[in-house]
C-alpha atoms as one frame of an Amber mdcrd trajectory, in Angstrom:
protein
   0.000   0.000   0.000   1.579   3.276  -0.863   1.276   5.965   2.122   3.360
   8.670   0.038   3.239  10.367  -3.217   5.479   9.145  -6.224   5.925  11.741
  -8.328   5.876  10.553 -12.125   4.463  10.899 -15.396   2.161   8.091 -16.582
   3.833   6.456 -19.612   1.805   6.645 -23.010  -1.026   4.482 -23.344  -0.899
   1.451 -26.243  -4.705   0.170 -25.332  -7.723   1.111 -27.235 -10.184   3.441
 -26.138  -8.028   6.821 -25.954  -7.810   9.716 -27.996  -4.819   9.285 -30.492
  -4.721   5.578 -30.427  -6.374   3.947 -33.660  -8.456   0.741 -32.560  -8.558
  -2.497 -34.021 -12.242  -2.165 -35.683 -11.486   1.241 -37.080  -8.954  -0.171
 -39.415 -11.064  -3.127 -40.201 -14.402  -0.984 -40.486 -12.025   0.918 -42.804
 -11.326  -1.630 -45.307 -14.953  -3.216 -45.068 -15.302   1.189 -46.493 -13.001
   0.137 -49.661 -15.092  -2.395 -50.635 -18.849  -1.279 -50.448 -21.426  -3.939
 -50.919 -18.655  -6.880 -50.168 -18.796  -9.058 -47.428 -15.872 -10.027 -45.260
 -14.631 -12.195 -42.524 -13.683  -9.752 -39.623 -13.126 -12.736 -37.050 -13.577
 -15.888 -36.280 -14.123 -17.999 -33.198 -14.529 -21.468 -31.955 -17.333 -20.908
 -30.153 -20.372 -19.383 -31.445 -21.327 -17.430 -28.099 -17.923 -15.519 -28.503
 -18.855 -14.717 -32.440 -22.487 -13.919 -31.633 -21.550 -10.863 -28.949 -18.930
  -9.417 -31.124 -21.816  -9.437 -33.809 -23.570  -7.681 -31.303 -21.072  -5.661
 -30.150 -20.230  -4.529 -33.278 -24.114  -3.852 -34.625 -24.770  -1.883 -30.776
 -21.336   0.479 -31.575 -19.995  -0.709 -28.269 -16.358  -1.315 -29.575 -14.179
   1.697 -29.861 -14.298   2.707 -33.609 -17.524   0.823 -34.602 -20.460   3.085
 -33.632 -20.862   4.248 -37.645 -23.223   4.155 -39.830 -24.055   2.045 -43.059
 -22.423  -1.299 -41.691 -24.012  -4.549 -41.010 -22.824  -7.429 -39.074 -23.476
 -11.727 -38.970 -22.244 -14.657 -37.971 -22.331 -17.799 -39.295 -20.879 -21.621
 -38.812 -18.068 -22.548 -41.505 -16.483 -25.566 -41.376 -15.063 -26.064 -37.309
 -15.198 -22.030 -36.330 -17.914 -19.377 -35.885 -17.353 -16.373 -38.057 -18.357
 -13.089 -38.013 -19.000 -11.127 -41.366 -19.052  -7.568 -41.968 -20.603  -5.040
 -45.052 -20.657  -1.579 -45.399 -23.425  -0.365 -46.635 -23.317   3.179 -48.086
């Protein structure tokens, strides 16, 4: 337990969810942008719980980048895994 101040600066922040720091699903909501109309794989899962709340996740805006308009989201069994799909939708 500290009992006295330690003077120091904080060092710089890697994690998502501050400003200046791109996240993961703004790149990838980016690219899904490049290619209107297309479908793609943005993850995939062994488990379909795990791909059915980042489909949700993603469709609520809840993960730092992906609140924007014009995208849809789904997942779907293929093969062994769960993946999730993503389309942007202009």
């Amino acid at each position: 337990m500290i009992t006295n101040v330690i003077w120091e600066d904080p060092p710089d922040h890697v994690g998502a969810g501050h400003d200046g720091v791109i996240g993961k699903w703004e790149v990838i909501l980016d690219q899904l942008v490049d290619r209107p109309g297309a479908w793609g794989v943005v993850a995939s899962f062994e488990h379909p719980a795990k791909a059915y709340n980042l489909t949700r996740n993603l469709r609520r805006g809840i993960l730092r980048g992906s609140k924007r308009e014009g995208f849809k989201f789904m997942s779907r069994r293929h093969d062994d895994e769960w993946r999730v799909y993503g389309r942007y939708e202009p």
